[in-house]
PDB file with one MODEL, atoms N, CA, C and O in Angstrom:
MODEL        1
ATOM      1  N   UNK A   1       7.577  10.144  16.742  1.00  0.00           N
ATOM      2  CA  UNK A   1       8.078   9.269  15.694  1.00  0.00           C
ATOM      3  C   UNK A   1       7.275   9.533  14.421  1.00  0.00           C
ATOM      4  O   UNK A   1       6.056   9.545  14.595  1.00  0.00           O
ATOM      5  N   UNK A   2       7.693   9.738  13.230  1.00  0.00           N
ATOM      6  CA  UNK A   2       6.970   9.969  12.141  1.00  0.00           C
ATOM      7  C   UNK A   2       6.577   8.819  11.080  1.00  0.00           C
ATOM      8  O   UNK A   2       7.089   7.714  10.898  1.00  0.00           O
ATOM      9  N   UNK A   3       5.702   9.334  10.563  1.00  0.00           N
ATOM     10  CA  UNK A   3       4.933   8.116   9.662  1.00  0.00           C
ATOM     11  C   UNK A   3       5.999   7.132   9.406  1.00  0.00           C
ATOM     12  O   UNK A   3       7.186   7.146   9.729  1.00  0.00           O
ATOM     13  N   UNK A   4       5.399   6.398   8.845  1.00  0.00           N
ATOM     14  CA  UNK A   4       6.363   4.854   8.354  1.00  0.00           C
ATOM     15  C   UNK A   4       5.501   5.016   6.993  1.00  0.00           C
ATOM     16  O   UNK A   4       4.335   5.372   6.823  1.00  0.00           O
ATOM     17  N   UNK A   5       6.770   4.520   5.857  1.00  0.00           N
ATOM     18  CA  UNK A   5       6.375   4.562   4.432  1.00  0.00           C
ATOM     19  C   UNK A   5       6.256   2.876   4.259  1.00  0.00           C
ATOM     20  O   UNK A   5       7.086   2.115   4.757  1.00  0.00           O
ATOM     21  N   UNK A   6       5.178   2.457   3.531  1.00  0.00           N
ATOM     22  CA  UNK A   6       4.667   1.623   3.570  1.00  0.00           C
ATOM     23  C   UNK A   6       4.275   0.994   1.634  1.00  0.00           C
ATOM     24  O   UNK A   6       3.534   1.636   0.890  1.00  0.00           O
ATOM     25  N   UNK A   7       4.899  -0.173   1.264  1.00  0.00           N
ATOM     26  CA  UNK A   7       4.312  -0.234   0.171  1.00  0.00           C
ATOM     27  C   UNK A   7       3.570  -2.150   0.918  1.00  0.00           C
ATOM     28  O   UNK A   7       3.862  -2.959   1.798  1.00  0.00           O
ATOM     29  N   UNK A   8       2.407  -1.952  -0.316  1.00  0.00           N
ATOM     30  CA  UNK A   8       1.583  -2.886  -0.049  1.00  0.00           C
ATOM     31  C   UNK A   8       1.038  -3.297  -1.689  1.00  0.00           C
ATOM     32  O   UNK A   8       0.545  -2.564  -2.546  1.00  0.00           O
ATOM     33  N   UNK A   9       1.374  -4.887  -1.723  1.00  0.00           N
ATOM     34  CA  UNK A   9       0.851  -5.129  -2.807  1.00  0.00           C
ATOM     35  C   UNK A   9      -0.458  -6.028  -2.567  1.00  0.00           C
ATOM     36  O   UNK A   9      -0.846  -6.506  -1.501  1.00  0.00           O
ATOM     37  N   UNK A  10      -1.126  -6.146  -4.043  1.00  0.00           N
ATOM     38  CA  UNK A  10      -2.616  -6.866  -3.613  1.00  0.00           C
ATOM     39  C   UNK A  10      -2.602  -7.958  -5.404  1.00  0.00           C
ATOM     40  O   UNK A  10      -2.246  -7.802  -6.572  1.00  0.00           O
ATOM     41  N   UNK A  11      -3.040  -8.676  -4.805  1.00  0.00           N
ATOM     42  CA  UNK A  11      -3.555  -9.748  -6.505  1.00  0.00           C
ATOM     43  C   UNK A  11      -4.910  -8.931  -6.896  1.00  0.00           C
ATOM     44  O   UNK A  11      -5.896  -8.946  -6.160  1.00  0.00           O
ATOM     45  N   UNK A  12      -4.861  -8.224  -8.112  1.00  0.00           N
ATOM     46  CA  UNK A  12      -6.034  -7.843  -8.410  1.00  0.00           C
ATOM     47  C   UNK A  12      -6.288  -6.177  -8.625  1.00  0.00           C
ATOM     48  O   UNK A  12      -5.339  -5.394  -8.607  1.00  0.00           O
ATOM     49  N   UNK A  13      -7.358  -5.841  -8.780  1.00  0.00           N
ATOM     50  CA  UNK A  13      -7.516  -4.411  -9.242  1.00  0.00           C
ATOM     51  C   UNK A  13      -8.541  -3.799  -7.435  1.00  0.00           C
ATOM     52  O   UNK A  13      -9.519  -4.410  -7.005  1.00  0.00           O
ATOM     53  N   UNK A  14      -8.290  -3.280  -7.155  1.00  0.00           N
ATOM     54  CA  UNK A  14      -9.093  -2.728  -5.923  1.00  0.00           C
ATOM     55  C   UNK A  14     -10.343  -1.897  -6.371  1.00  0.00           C
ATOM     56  O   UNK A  14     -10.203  -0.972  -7.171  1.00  0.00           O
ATOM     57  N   UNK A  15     -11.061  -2.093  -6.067  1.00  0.00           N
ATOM     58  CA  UNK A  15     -12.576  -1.284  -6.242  1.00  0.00           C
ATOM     59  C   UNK A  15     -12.778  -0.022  -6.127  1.00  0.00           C
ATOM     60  O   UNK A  15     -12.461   0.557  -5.089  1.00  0.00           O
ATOM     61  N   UNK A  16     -13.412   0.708  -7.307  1.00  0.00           N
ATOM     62  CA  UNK A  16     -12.888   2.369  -7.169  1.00  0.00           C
ATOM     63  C   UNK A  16     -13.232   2.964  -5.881  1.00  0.00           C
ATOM     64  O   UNK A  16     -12.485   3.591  -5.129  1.00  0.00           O
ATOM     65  N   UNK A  17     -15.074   2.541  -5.656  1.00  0.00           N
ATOM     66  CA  UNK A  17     -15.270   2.801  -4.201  1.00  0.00           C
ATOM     67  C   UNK A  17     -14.090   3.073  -2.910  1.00  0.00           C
ATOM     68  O   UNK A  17     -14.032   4.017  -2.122  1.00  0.00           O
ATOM     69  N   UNK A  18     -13.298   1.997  -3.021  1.00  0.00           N
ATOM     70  CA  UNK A  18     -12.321   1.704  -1.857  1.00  0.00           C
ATOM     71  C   UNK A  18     -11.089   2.519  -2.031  1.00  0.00           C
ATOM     72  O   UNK A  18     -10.745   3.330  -1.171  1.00  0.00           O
ATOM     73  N   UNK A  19     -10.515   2.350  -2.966  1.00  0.00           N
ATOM     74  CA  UNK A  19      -9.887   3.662  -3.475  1.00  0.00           C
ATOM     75  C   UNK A  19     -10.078   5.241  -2.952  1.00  0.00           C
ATOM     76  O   UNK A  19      -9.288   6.030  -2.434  1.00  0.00           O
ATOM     77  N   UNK A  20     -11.438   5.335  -3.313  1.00  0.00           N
ATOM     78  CA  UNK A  20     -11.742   6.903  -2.830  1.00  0.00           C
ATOM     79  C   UNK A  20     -11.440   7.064  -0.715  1.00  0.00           C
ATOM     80  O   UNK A  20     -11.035   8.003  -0.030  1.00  0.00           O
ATOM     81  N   UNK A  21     -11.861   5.730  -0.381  1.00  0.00           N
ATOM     82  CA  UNK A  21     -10.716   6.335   1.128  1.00  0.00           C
ATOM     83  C   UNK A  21      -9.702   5.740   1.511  1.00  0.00           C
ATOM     84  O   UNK A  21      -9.400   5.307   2.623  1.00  0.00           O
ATOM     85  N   UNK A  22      -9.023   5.726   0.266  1.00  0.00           N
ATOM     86  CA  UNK A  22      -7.343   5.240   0.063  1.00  0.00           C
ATOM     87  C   UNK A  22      -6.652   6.594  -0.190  1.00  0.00           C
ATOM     88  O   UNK A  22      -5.428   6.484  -0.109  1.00  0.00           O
ATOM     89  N   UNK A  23      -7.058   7.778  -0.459  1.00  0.00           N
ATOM     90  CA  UNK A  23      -7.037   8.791  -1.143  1.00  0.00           C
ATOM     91  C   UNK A  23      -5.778   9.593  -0.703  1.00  0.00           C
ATOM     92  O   UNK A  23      -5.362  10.589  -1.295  1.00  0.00           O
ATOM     93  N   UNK A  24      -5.357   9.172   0.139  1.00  0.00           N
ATOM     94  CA  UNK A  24      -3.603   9.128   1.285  1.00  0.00           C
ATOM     95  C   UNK A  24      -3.014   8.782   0.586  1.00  0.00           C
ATOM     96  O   UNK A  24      -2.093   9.515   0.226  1.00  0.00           O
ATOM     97  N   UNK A  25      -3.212   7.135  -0.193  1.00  0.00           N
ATOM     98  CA  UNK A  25      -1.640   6.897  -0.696  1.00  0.00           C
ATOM     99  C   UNK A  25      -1.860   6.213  -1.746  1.00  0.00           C
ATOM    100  O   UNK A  25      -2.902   5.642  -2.067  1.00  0.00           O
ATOM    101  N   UNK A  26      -0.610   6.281  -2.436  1.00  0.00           N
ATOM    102  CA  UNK A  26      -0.334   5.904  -3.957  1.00  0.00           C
ATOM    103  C   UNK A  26      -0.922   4.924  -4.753  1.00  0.00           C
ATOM    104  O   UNK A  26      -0.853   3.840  -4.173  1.00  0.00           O
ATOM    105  N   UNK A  27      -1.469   4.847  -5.831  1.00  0.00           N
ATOM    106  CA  UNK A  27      -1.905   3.967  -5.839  1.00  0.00           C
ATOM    107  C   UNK A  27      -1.512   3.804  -7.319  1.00  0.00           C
ATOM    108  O   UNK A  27      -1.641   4.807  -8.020  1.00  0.00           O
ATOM    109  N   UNK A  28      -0.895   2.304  -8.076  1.00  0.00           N
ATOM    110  CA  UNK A  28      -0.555   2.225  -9.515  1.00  0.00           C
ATOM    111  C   UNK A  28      -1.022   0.783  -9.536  1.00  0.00           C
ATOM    112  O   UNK A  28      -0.945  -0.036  -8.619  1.00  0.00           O
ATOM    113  N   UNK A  29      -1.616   0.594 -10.988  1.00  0.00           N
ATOM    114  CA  UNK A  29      -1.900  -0.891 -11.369  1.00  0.00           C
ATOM    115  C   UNK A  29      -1.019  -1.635 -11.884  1.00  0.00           C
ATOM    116  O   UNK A  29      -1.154  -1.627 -13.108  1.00  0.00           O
ATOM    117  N   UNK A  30       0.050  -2.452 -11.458  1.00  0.00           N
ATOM    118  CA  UNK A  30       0.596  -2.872 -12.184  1.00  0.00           C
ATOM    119  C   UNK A  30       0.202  -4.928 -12.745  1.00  0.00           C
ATOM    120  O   UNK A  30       0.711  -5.946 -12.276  1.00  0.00           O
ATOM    121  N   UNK A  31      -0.764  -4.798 -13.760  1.00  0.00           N
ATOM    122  CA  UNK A  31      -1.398  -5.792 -13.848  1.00  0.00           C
ATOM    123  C   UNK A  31      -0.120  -7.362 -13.940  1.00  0.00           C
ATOM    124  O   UNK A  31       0.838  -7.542 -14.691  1.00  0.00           O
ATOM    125  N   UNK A  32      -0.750  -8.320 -12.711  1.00  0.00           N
ATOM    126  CA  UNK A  32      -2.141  -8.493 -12.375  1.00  0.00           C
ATOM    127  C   UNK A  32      -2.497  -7.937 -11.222  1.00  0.00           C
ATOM    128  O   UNK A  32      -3.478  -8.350 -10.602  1.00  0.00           O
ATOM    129  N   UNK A  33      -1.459  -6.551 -10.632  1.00  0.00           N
ATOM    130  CA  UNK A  33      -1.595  -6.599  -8.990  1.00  0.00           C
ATOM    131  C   UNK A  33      -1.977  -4.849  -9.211  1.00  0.00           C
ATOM    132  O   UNK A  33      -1.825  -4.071 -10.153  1.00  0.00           O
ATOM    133  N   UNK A  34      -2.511  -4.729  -7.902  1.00  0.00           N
ATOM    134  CA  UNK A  34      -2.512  -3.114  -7.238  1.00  0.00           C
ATOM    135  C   UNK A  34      -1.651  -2.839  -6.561  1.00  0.00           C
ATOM    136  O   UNK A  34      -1.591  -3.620  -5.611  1.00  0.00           O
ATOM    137  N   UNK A  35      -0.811  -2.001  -6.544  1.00  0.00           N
ATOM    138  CA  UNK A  35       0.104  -1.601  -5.473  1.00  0.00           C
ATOM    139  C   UNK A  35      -0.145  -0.598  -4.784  1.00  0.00           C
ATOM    140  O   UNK A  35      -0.253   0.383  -5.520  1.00  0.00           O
ATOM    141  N   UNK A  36      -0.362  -0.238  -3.208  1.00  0.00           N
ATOM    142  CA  UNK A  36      -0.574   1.060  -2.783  1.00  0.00           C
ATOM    143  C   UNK A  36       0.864   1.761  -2.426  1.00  0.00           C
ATOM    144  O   UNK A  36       1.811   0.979  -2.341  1.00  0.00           O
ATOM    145  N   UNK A  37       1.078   2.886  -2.251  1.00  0.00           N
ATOM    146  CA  UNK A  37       2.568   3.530  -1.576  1.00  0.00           C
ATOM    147  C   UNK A  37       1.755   4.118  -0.582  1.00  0.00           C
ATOM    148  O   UNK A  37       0.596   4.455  -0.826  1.00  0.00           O
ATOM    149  N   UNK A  38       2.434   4.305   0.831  1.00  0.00           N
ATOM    150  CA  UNK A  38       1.870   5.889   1.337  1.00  0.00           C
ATOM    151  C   UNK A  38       2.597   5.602   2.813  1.00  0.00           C
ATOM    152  O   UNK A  38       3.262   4.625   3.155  1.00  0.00           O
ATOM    153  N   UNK A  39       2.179   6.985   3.684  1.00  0.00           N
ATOM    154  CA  UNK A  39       2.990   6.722   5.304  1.00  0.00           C
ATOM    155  C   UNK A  39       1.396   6.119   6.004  1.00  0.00           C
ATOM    156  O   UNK A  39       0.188   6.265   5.818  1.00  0.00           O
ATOM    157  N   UNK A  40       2.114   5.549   6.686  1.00  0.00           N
ATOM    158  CA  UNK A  40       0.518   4.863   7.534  1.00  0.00           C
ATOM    159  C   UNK A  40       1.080   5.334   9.288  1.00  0.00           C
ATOM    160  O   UNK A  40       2.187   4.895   9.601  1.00  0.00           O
ATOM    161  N   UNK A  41       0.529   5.956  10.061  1.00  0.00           N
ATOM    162  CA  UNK A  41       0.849   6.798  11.520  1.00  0.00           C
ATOM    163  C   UNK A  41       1.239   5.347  12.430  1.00  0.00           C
ATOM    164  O   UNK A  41       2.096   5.608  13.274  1.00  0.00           O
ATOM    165  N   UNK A  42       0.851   4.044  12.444  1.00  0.00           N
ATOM    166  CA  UNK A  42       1.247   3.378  13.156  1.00  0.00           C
ATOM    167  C   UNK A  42       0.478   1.713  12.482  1.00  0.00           C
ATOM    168  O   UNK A  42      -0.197   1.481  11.480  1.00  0.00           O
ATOM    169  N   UNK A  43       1.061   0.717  13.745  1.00  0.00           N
ATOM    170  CA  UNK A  43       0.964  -0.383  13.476  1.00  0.00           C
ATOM    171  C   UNK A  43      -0.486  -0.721  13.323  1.00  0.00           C
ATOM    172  O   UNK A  43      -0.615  -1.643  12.518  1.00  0.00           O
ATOM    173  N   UNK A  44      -1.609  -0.304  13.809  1.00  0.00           N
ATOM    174  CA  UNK A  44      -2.723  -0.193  14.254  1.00  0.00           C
ATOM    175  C   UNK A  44      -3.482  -0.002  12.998  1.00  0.00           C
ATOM    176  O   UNK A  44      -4.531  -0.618  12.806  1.00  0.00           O
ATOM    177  N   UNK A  45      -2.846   1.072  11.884  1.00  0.00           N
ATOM    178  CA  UNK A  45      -3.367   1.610  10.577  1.00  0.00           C
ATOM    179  C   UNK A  45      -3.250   0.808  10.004  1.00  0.00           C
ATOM    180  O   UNK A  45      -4.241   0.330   9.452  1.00  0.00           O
ATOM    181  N   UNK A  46      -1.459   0.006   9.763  1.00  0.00           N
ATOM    182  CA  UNK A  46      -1.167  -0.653   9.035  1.00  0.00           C
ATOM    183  C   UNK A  46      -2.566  -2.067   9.101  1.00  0.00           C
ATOM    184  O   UNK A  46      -3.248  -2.442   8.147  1.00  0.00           O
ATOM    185  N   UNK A  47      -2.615  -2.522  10.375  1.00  0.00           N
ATOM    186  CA  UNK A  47      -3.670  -3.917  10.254  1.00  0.00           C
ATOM    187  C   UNK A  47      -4.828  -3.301   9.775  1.00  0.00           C
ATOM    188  O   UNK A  47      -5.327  -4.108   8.991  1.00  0.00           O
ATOM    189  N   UNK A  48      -5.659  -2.088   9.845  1.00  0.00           N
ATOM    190  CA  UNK A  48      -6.689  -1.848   9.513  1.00  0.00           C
ATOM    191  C   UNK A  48      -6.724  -2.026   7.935  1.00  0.00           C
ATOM    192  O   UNK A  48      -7.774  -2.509   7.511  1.00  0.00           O
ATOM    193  N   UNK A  49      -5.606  -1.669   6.853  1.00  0.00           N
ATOM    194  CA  UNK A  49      -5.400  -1.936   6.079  1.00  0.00           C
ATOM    195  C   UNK A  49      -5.724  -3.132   5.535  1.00  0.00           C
ATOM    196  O   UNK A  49      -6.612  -3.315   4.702  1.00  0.00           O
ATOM    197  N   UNK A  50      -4.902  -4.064   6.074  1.00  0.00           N
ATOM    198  CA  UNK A  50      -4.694  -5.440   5.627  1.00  0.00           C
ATOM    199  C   UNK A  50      -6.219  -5.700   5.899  1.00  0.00           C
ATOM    200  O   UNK A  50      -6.836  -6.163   4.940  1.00  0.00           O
ATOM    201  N   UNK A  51      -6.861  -5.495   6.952  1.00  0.00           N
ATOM    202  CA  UNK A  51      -8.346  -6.076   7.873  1.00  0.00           C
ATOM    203  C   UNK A  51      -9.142  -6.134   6.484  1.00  0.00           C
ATOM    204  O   UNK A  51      -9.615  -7.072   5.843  1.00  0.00           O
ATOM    205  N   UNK A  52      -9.079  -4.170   6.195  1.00  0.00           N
ATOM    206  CA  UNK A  52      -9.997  -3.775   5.234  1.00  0.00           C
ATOM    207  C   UNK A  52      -9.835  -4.495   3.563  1.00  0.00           C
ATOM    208  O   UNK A  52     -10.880  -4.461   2.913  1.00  0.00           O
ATOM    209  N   UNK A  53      -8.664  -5.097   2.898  1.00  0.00           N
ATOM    210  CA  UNK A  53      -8.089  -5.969   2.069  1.00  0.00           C
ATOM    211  C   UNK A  53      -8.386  -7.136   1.833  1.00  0.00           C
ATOM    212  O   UNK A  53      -8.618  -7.590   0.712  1.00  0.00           O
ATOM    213  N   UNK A  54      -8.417  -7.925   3.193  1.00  0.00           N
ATOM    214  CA  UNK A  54      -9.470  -9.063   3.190  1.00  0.00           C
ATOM    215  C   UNK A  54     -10.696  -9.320   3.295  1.00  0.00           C
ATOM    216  O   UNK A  54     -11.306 -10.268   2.801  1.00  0.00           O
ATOM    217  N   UNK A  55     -11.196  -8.241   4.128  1.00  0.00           N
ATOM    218  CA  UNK A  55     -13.041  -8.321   3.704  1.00  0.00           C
ATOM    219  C   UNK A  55     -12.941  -7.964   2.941  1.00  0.00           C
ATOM    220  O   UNK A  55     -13.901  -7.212   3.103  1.00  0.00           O
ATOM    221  N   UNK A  56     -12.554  -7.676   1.860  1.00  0.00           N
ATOM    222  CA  UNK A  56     -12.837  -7.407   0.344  1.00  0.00           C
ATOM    223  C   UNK A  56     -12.807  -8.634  -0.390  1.00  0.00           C
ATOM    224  O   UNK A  56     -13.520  -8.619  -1.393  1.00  0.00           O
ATOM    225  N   UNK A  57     -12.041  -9.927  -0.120  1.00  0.00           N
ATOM    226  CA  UNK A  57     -11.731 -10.721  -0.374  1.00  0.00           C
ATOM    227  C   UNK A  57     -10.744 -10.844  -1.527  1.00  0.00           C
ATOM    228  O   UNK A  57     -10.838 -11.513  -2.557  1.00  0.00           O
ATOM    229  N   UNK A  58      -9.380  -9.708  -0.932  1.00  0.00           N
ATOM    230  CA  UNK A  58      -8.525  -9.409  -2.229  1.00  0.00           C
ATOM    231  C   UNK A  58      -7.262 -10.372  -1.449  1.00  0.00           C
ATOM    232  O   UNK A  58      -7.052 -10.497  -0.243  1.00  0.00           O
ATOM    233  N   UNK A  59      -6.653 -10.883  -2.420  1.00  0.00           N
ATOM    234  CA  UNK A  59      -4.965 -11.550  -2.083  1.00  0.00           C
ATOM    235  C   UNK A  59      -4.356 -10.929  -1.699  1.00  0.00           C
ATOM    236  O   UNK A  59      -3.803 -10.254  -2.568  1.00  0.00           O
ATOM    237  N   UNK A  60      -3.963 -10.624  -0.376  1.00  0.00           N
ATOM    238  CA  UNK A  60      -2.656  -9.630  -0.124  1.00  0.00           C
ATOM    239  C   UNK A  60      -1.318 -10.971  -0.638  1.00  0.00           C
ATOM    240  O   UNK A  60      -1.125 -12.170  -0.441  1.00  0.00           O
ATOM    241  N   UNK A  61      -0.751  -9.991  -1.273  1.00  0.00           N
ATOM    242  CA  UNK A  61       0.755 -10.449  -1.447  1.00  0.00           C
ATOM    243  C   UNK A  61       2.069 -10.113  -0.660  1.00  0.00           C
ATOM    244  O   UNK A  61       2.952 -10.903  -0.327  1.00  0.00           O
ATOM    245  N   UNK A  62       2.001  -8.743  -0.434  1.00  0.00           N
ATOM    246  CA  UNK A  62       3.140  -8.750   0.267  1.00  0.00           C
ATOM    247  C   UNK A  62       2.789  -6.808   0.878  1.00  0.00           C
ATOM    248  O   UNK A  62       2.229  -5.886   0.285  1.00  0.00           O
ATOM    249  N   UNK A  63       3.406  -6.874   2.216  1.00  0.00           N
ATOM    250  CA  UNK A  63       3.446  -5.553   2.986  1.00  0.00           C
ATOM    251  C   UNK A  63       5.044  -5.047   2.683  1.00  0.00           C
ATOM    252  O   UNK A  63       5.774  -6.025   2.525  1.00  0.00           O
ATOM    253  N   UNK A  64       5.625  -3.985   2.586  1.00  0.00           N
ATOM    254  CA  UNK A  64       6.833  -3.893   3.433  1.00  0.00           C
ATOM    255  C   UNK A  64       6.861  -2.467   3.842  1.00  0.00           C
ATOM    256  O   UNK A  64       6.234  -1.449   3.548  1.00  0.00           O
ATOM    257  N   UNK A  65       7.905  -2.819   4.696  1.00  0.00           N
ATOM    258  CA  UNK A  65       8.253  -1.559   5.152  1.00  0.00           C
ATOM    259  C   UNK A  65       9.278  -0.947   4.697  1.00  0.00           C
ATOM    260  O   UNK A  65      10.378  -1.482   4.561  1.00  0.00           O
ATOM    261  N   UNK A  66       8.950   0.529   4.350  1.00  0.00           N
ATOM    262  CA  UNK A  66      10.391   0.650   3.294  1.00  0.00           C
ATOM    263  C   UNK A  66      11.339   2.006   4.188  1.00  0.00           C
ATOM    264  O   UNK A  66      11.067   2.947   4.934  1.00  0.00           O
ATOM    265  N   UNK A  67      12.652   1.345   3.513  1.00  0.00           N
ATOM    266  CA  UNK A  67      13.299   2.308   4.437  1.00  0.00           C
ATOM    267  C   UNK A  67      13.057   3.806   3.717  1.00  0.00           C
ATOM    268  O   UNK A  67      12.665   4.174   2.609  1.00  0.00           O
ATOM    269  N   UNK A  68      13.497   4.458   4.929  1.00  0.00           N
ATOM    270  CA  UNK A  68      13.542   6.212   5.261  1.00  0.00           C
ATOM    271  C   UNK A  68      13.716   7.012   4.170  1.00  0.00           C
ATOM    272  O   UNK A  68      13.008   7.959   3.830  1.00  0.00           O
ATOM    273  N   UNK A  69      15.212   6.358   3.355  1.00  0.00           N
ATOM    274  CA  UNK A  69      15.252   7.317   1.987  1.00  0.00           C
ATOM    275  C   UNK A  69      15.465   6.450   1.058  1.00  0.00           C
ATOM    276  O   UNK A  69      16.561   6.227   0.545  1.00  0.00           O
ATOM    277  N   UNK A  70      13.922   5.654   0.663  1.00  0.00           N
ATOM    278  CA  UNK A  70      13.841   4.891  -0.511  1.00  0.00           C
ATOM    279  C   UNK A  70      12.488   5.699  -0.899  1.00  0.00           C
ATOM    280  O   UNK A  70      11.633   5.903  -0.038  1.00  0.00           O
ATOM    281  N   UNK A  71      12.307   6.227  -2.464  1.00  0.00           N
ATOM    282  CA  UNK A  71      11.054   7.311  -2.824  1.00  0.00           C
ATOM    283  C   UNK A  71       9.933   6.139  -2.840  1.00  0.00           C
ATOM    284  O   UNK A  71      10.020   5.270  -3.707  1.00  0.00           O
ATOM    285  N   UNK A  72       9.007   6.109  -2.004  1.00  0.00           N
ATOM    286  CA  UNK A  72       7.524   5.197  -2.563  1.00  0.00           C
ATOM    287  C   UNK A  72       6.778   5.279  -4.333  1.00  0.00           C
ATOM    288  O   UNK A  72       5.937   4.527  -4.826  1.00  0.00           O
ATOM    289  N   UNK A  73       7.573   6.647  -5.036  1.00  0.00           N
ATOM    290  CA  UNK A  73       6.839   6.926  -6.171  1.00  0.00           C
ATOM    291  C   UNK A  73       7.896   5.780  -7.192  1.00  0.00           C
ATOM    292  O   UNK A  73       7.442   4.954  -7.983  1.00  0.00           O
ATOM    293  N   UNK A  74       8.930   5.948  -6.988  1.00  0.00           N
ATOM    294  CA  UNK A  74      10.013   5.253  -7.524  1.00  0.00           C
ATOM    295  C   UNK A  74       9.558   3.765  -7.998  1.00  0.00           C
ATOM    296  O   UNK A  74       8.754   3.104  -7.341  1.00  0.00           O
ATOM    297  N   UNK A  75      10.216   3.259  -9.333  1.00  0.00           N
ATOM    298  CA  UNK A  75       9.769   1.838  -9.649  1.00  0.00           C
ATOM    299  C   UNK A  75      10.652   0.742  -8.174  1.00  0.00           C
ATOM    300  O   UNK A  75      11.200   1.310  -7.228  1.00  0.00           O
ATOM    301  N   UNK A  76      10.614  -0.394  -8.267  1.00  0.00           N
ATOM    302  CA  UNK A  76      10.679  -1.316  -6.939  1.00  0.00           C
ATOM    303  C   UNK A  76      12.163  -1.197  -7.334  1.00  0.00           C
ATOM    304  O   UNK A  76      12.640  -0.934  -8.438  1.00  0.00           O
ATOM    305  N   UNK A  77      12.708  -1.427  -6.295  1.00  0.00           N
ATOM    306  CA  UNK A  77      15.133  -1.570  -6.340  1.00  0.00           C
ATOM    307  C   UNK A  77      15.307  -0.263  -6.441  1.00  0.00           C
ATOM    308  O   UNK A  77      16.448  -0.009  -6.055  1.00  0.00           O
ATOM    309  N   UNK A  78      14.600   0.940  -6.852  1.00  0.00           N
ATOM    310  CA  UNK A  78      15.341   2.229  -7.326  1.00  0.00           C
ATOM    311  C   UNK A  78      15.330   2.846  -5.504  1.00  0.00           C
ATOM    312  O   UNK A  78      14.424   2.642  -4.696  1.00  0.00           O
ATOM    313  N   UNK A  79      16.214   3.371  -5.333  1.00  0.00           N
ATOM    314  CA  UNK A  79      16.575   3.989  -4.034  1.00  0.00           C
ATOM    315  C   UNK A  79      17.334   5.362  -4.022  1.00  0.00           C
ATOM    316  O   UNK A  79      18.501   5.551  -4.366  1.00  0.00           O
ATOM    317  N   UNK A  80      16.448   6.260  -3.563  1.00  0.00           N
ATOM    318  CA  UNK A  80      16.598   7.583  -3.947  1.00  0.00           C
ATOM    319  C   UNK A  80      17.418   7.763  -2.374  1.00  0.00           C
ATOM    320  O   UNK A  80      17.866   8.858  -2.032  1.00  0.00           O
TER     321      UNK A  80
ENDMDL
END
C-alpha cells in the first residue's frame, strides 16, 4: 500500500529546529498557521507527528487525509 498524502495544519509558526526533521514534507506559512503537505508510510507516523506537535506545545488544528489525485502543493479546493 503506498504512502498516504497528508496535509496538517498547526496555530502558529513551527520552530526552524523542528522543521529541519520535517525535511519530507511541505511546508508553507500561511499566517497565523503552518501548514505541512507530505506522504506519511502509515498510521503510526501520522501520531508521531501529532505526538511530536504537542510536546511542542503547538495547536493542532486540523489533520486530513487527502485524496489520491488532489496535488498537496496546490492552494486548499484546487484538485488536480
Amino acid at each position: 500500500m503506498p504512502d498516504a498524502t497528508y496535509q496538517v495544519r498547526v496555530s502558529g509558526v513551527i520552530p526552524a529546529e523542528v522543521l529541519k526533521e520535517l525535511q519530507d514534507l511541505t511546508v508553507s506559512v500561511e499566517p497565523p498557521e503552518t501548514v505541512l503537505h507530505g506522504s506519511l508510510p502509515d498510521q503510526s507516523a501520522v501520531v508521531g507527528l501529532i505526538s511530536r506537535i504537542h510536546g511542542l506545545g503547538l495547536r493542532l488544528i486540523e489533520v486530513r487525509r487527502l485524496p489520491a489525485d488532489e496535488d498537496p502543493d496546490a492552494p486548499p479546493g484546487i484538485i488536480r
